[in-house]
N, C-alpha and C positions, 0 to 999 in steps of 0.2 A: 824604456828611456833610462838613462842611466845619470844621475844628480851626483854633480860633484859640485863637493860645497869647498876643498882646497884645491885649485888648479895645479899648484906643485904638483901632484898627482892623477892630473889629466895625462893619458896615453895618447901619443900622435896619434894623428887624425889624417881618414884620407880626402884629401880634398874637404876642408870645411866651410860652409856655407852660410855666415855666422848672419846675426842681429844682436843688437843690445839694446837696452830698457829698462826701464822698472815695470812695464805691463801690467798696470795695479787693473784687475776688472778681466783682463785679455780677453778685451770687448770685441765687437767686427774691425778695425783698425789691425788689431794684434793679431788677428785671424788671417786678413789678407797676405799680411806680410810673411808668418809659417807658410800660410799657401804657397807663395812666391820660393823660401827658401827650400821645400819641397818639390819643386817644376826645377828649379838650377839645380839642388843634387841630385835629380834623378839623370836631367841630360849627363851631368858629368861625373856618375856613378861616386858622388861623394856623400857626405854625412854632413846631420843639419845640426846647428849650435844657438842655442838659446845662452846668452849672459845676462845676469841679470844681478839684481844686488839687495842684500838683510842685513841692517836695518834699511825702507825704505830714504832714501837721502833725507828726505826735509825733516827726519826725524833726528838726522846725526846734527843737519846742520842748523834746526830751529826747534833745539829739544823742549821752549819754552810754548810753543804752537800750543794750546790746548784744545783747539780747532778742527787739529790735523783727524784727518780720518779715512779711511781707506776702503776701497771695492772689494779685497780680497786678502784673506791670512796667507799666509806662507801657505798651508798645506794646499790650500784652494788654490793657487798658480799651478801650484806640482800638479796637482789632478788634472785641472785643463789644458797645459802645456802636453803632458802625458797622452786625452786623449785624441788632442792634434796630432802624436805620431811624431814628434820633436826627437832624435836620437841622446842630443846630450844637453843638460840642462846645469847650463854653471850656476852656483847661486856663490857668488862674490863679497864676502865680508866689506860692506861702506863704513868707513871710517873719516875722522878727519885727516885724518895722513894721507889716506888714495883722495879725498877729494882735492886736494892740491895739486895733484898730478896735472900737468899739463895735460894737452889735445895730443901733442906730438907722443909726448909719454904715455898716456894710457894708448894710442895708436899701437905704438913701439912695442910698450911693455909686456900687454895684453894680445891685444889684437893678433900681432905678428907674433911676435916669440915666445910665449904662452902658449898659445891654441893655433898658429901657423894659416890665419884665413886666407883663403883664396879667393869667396867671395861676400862683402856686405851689403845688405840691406837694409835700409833703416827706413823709419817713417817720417812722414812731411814735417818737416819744421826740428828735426831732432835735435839735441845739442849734447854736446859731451867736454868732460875734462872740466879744470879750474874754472869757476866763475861762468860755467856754460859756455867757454868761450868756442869750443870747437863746433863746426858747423858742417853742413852738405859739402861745400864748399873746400872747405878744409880735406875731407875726407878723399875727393879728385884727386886732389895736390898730392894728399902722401901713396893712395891709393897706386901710383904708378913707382914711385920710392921703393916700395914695397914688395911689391908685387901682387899688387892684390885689387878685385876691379872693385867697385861699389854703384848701388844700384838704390835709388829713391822713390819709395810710391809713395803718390799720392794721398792725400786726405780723402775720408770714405765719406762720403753722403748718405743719411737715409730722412725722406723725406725736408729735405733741405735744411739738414741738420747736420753740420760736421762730427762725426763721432773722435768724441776723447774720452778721457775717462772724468776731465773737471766736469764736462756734459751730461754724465750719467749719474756721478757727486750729485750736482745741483737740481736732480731731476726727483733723485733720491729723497733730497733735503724737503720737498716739495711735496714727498708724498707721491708722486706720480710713477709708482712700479712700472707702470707700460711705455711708457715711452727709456726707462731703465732697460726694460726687458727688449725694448726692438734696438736699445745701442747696444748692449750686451749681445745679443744675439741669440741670450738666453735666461729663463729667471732670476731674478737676483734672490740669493739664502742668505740667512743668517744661521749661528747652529749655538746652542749655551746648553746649559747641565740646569736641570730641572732643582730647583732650590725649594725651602717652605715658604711661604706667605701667609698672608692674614686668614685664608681657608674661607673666603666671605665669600664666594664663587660659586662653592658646595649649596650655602644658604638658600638659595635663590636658584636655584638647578643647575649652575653653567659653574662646576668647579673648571679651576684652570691652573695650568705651569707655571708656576716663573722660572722667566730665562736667566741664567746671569752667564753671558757672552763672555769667554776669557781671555778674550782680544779688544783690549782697549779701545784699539784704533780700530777697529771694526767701523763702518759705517751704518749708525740703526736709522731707517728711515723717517720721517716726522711722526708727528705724534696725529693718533688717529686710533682708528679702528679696519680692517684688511681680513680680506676672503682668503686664506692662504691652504697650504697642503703640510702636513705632517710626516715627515718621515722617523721611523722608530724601529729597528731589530730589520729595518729592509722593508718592511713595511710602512705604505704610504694609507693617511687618513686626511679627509679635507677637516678642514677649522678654519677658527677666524683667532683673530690677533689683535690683544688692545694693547697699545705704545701710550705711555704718559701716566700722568702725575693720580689716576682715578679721585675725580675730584667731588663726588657725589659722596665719597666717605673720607672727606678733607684728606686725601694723601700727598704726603710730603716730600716722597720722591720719585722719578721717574721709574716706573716697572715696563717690563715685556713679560705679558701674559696669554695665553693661547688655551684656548677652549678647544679639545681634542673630539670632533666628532665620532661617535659609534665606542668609545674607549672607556673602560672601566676598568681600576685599579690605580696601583700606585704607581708614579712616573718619578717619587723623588732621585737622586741620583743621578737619574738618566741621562743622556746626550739625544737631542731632539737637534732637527734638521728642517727648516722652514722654510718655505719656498713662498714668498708673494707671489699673488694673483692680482688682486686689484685693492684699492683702496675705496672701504665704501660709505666713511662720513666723519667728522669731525671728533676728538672724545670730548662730552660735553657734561655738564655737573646737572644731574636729577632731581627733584625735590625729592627724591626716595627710595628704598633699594625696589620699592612696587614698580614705580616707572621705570628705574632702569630694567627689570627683568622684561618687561612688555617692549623695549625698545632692544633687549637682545634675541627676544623672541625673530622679531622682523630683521633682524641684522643673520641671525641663520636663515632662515629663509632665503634670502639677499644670497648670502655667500654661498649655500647649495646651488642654487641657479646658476650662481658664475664660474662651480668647481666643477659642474658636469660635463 
């Protein structure tokens, strides 16, 4: 796959088979649609084009969002657009100057004389240009102007749940990895650089990471405790994962910490890779570090069963 991040320097294209989107997650929705643009280049021996745009918009256009929070970094798109098989993958500089651009204009600018499409695809409800105002609709109209056809799928269902990516957001916020995981279509990670902590973990048997994520807008799931998998050096280890404030030793800010099963040694430095499994109880304050160790004791227990 080949990532161009200035189009000036995009090389004609044969026959290109374009989409656009922010694809935060590139959940099963985002999946259908490369599907699709893979079936049209292959009948007309063209090449597939993912556009897409950094910084996410609502962060150009509502930098005060302290809210905002996202499915996926930049690297993480690259990787799953990548192992869809995508041939070229624009990542589009948003600014507020392109957000102004009309529909007709980014159509124009973009679309056609930039990257030359032949054919678009976009998904249900999509909107483009100033103020959202360009629509499906819109796209018809210039679509023959241009020369170039457009093609709309549908919204994906699973289990009578339209897949978006706010869907997976709010599912996430909730705590609920698995219904994450069946909109994704695959587990949701996080990945942070192993930091010091208070070392209270060691005390009581269960030393553990702290994550510090270096993606703000990352989305960390609710606060809990979670049966997850480790990834470290290519190597995968199951653990569990405490999100929140550890209020049994009055903590005062929110940590992500992870209890590395079968692992011994030092992790500081590192870059760890985390994969949810499931979420398996509330984080809740102990009268002691004794009961909390007896209650982590049954929480491995708990998360070996569900990582087997």
């Amino acid at each position: 796959m080949k990532v161009i991040t200035d189009i000036e320097k995009l090389e004609k294209l044969k026959y290109p088979v374009v989409t656009a989107g922010t694809f935060d997650g590139v959940h099963l929705g985002h999946r259908r649609i490369i599907e699709r643009l893979h079936e049209i280049a292959k009948a007309g021996k063209g090449e597939t084009v993912v556009l897409t745009f950094h910084p996410h918009p609502r962060i150009v256009l509502h930098p005060d969002d302290n809210d905002l929070r996202l499915l996926s970094t930049q690297e993480e798109k690259i990787k799953h657009l990548e192992r869809m098989g995508v041939d070229h993958l624009i990542i589009h500089p948003f600014t507020r100057t392109f957000s102004r651009l009309s529909s007709l204009q980014f159509v124009r600018n973009l679309l056609v004389n930039k990257i030359g499409t032949k054919k678009l695809v976009i998904g249900y409800n999509h909107h483009f240009g100033r103020n959202r105002e360009g629509s499906f609709s819109h796209l018809k109209e210039f679509g023959p102007l241009y020369g170039f056809g457009v093609e709309e799928i549908p919204a994906i269902d699973v289990d009578n749940v339209e897949v978006s990516s706010t869907k997976i957001r709010e599912a996430l916020k909730a705590g609920d990895t698995e219904t994450a995981e069946t909109l994704l279509g695959y587990p949701y990670t996080i990945q942070g650089i192993v930091v010091k902590g208070k070392q209270l973990g060691k005390t009581i048997g269960y030393p553990t990471a702290n994550l510090e994520i270096q993606d703000k807008y990352k989305l960390i799931p609710a606060d809990g405790v979670y049966a997850v998998n480790v990834e470290r050096h290519g190597r995968v280890y199951g653990g569990m994962m405490n999100i929140g404030m550890n209020p049994t030793v009055n903590g005062t800010q929110r940590k992500i910490e992870v209890n590395v099963f079968d692992f011994e040694g030092s992790l500081y430095g590192e870059t760890l890779k985390v994969t949810f499994c499931k979420r398996i109880r509330d984080e809740k304050k102990f009268p002691d570090l004794e009961a909390l160790k007896k209650q982590l004791d049954a929480d491995k227990k708990k998360s070996l069963k569900l990582l087997v």
